[in-house]
Backbone as CSV, one residue per row, in Angstrom:
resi,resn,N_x,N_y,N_z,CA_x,CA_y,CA_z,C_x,C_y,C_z
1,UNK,-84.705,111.643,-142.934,-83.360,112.033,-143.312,-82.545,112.281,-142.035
2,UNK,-81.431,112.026,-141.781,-80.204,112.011,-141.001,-79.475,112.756,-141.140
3,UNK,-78.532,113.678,-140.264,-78.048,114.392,-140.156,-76.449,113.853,-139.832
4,UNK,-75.470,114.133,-140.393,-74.318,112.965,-140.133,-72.785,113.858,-140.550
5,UNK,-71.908,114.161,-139.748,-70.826,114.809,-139.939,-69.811,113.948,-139.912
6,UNK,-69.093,114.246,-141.158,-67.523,113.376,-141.860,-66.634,114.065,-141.487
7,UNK,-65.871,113.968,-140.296,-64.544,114.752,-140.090,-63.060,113.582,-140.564
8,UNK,-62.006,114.655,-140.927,-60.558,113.944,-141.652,-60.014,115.137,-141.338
9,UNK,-59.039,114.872,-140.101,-58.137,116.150,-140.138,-56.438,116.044,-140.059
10,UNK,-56.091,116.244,-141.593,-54.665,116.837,-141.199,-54.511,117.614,-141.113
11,UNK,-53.180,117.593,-140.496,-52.218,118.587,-139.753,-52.403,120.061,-140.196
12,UNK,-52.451,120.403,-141.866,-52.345,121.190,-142.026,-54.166,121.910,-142.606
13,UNK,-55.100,120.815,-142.796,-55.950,120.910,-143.633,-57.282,119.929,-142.840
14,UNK,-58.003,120.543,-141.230,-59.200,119.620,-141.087,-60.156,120.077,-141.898
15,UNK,-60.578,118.979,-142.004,-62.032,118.766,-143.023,-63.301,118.395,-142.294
16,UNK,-64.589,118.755,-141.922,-65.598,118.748,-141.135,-66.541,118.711,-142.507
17,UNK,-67.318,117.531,-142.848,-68.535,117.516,-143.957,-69.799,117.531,-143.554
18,UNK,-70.571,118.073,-143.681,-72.468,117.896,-142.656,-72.976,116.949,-144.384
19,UNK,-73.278,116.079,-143.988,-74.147,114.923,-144.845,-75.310,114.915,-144.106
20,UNK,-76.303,114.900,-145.155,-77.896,114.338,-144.913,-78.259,112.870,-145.323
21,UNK,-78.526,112.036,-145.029,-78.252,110.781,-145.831,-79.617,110.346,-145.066
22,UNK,-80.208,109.208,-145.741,-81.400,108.288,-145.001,-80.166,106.671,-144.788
23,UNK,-80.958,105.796,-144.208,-80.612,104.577,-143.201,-79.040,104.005,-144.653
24,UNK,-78.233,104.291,-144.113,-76.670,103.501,-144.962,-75.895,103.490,-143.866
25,UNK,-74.730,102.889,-144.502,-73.327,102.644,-144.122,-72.386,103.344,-143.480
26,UNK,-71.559,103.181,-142.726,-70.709,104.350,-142.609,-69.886,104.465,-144.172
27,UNK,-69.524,103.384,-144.446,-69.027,103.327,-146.106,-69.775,103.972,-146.933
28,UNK,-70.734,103.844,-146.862,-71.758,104.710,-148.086,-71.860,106.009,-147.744
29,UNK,-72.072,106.407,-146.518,-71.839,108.059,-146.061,-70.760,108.441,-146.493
30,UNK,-69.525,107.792,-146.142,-68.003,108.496,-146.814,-67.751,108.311,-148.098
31,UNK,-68.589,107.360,-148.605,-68.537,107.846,-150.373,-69.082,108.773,-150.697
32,UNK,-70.359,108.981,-150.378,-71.782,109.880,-150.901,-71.148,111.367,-150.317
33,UNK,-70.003,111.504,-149.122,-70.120,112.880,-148.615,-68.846,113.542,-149.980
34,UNK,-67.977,112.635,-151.095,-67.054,113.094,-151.836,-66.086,113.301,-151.278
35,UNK,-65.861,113.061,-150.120,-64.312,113.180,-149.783,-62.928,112.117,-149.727
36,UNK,-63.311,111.290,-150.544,-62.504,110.304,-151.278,-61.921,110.815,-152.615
37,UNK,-62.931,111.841,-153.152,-62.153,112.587,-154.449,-61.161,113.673,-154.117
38,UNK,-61.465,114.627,-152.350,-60.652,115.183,-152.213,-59.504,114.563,-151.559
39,UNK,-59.450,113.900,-151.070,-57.785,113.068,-150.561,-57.758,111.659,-150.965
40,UNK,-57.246,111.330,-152.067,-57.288,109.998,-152.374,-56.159,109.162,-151.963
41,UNK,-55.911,109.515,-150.874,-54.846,108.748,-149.932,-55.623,107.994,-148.797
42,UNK,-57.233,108.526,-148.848,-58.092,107.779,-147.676,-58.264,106.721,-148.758
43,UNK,-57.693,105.310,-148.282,-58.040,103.946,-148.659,-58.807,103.126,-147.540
44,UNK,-60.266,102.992,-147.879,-61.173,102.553,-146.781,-60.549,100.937,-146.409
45,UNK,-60.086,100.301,-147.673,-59.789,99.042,-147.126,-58.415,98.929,-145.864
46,UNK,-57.787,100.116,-145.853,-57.075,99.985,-144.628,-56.653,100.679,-143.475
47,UNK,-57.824,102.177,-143.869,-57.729,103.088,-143.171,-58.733,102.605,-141.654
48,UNK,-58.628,103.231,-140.544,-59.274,102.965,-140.050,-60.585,104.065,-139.315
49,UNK,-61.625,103.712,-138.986,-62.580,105.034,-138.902,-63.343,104.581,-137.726
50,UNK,-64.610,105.626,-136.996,-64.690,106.001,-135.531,-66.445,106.493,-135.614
51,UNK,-67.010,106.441,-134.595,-67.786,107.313,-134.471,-67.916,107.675,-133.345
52,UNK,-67.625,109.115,-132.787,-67.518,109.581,-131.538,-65.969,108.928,-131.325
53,UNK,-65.309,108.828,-131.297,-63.648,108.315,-131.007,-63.974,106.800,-130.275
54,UNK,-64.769,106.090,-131.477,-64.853,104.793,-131.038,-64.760,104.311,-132.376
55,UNK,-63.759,103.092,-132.381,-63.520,102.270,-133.607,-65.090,101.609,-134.490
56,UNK,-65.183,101.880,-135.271,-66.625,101.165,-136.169,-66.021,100.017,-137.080
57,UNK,-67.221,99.677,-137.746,-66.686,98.637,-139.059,-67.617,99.722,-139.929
58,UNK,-67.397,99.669,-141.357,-67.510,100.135,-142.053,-69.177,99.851,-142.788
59,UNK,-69.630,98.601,-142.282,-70.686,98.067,-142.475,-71.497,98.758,-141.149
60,UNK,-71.189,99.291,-140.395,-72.388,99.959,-139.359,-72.925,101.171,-139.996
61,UNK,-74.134,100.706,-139.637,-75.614,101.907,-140.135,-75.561,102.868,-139.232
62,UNK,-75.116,104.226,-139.850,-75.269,105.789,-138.946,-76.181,105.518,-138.815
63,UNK,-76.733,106.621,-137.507,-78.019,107.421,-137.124,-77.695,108.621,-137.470
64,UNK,-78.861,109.548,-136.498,-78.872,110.975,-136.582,-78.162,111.021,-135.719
65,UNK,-76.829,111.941,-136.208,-76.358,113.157,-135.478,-74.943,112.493,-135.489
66,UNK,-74.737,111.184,-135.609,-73.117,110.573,-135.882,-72.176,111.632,-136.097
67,UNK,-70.972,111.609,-135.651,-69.851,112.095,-136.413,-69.183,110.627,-136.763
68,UNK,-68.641,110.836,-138.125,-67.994,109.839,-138.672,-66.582,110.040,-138.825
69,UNK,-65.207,109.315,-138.359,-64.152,109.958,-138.102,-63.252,108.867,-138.808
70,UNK,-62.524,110.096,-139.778,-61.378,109.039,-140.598,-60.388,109.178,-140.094
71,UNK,-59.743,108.283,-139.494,-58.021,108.072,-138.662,-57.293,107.644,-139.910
72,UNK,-55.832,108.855,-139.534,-55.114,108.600,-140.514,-53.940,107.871,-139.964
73,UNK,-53.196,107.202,-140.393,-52.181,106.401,-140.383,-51.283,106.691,-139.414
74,UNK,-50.650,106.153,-138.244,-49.354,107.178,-138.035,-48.292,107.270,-138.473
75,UNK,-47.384,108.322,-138.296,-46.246,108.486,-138.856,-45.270,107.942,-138.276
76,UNK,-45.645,107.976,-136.852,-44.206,107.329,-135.993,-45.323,106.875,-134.693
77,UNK,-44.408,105.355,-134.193,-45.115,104.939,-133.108,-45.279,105.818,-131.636
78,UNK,-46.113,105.763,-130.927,-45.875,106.426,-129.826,-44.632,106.437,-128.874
79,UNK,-44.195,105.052,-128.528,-43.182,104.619,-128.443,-42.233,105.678,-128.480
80,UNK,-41.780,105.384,-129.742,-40.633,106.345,-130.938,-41.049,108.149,-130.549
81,UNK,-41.935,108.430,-130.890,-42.221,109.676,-130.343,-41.925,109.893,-128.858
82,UNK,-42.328,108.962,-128.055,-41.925,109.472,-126.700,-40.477,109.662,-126.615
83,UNK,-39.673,108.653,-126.930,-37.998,108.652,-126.773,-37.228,109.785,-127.595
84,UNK,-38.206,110.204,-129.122,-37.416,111.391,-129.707,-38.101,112.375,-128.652
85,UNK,-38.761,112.583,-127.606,-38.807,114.430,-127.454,-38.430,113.666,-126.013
86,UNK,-37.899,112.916,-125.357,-36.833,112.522,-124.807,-35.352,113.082,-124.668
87,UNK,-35.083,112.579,-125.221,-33.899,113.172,-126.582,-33.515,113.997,-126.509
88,UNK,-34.383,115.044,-127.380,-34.799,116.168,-127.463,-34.536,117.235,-126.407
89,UNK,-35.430,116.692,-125.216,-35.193,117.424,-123.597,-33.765,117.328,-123.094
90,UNK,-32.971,116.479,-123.321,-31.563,116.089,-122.748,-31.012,117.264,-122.969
């Protein structure tokens, strides 16, 4: 058995899951850990996800001790963010 942590953190609400799982998916870990029932705004087909702050495919087999990391969408490009607190400073 494997030891495997599901982090999803918004802004207002991070979420840290400890899953035990034997040899699966990163997909099958983030089903099996239920946190698709608590934010059903995570859509795996276009969200994108990490392990250790490295991009995965969804078909890679955790090990022990993974953190599995759901990236959420952004709101505004970096870009755009840099020039509004730009702006902002004027």
């Amino acid at each position: 058995m494997d030891k495997v942590e599901i982090v999803f953190a918004k802004p207002d609400q991070p979420l840290i899951i400890d899953v035990t799982v034997e040899s699966h998916t990163v997909e099958q870990v983030i089903v099996m850990s239920g946190i698709l029932d608590q934010f059903p705004e995570i859509d795996l087909a276009t969200i994108n996800v990490g392990i250790f702050g490295k991009l995965c495919k969804l078909e890679k087999i955790v090990e022990s001790g993974d953190r599995i990391e759901i990236y959420r969408s952004l709101t505004q490009s970096p870009m755009d963010a840099r020039r509004n607190r730009a702006v902002k400073s004027k």
